[in-house]
C-alpha positions in Angstrom: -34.0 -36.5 123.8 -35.8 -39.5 122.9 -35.0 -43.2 122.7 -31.3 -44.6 121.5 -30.9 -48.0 121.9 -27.1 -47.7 123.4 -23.9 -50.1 121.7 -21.9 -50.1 124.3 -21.6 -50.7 128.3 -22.0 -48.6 131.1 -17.9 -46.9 130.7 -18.2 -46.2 127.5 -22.0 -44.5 128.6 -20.1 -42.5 131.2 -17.0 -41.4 128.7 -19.9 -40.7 126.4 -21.3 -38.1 129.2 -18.0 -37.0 130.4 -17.1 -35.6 127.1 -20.4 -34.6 125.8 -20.4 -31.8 129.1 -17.2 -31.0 127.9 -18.0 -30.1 123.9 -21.7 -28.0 125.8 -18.8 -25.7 126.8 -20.9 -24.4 130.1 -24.4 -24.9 128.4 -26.7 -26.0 130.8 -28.8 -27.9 128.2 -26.8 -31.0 126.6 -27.9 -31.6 123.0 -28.2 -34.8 121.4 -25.1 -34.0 119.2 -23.1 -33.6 122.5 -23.4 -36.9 123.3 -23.5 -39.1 120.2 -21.2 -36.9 118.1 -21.6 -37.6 114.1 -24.4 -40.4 115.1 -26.8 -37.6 115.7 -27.4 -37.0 112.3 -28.1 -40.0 110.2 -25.6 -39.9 107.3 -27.0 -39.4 103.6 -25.6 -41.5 101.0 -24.7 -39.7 98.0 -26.5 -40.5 95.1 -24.6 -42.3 92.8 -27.0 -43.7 90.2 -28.8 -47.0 90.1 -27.4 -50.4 91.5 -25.8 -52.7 90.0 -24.6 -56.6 90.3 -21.0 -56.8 91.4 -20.4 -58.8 88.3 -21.3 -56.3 85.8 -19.5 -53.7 88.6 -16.3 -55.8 88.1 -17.0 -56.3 83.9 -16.8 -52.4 83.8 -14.2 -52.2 85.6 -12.1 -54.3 84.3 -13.1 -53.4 80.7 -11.9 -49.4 81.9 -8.9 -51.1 82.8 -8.0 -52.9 79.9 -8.7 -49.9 77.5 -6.6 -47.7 79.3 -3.7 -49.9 79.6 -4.1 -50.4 75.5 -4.1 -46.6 75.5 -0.7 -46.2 78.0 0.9 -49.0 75.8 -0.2 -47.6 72.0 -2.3 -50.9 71.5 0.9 -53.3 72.3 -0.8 -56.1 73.7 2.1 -57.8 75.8 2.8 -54.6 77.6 -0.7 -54.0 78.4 -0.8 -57.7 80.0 2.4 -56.6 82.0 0.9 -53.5 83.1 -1.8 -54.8 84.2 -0.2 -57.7 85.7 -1.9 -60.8 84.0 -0.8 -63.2 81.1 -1.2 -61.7 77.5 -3.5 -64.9 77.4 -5.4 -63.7 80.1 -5.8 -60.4 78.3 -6.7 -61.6 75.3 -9.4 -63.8 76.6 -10.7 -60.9 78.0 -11.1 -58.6 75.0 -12.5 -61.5 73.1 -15.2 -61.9 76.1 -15.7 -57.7 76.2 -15.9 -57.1 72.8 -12.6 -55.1 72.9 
């Protein structure tokens, strides 16, 4: 089966067993998967393109934000600003700084 360093303590090790004779359903062989579930099988993170600081993340965000509020308000500043629930000042400060 090879080597797993185990998280928890010596109950949970048990419960761990208890149920993974449970899922074999009468196998006489308990797999891996029976006994540490989803953990079996490292998880693949989906690809999702290249990294990125979390202030550029949060620039591009916001800047999505702001356009679409403009768009759901037909360019009418103030009720962008309420929609998105900061001043107009606030707003406007941003488009200046995002080029919008």
């Amino acid at each position: 089966m090879g080597r797993y360093s185990w998280p928890g303590n010596v109950r949970e090790l048990e419960h761990s067993i208890e149920r993974a004779i449970a899922l074999a359903g009468g196998s006489e062989v308990l797999q891996r998967v029976h006994i540490l579930g989803s953990k079996a099988v490292p998880a693949r993170r989906a690809a999702r393109g290249p990294v990125t600081t979390l202030r550029a993340a949060v620039e591009e965000s916001e800047k999505g934000a702001i356009r679409a509020a403009l768009d759901h308000t037909g360019g009418r500043k103030a009720e962008a600003a309420k929609v998105l629930g900061i001043s107009r000042k606030n707003l406007w400060e941003k488009m200046k700084l995002y080029e919008i």
